[in-house]
C-alpha positions, 0 to 999 in steps of 0.5 A: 492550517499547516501545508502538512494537514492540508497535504493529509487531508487532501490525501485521506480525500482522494482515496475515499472518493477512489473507493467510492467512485471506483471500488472494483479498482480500489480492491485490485490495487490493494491486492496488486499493493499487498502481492509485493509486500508478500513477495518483499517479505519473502525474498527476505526471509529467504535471504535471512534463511541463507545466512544462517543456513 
């Protein structure tokens, strides 16, 4: 097995055992994860906005 497989299943091991241990944590994290990619998005469509403005 490559170190690269290993590393991926590792990985993909650990966030199952965190949803399932701790799923309330799990949920909160996501939706901390999914606010900045909202909040990211839409600084750039501000500025994409602004350019064209």
């Amino acid at each position: 097995m490559n170190v690269k497989k290993v590393v991926t299943l590792a990985a993909v091991a650990l966030v199952l055992f965190l949803l399932i241990t701790q799923p309330n944590e799990s949920a909160d994290g996501v939706r901390t994860a999914l606010g900045w990619l909202q909040s990211g998005a839409e600084s750039i469509i501000t500025f994409v906005r602004s350019l064209f403005a």
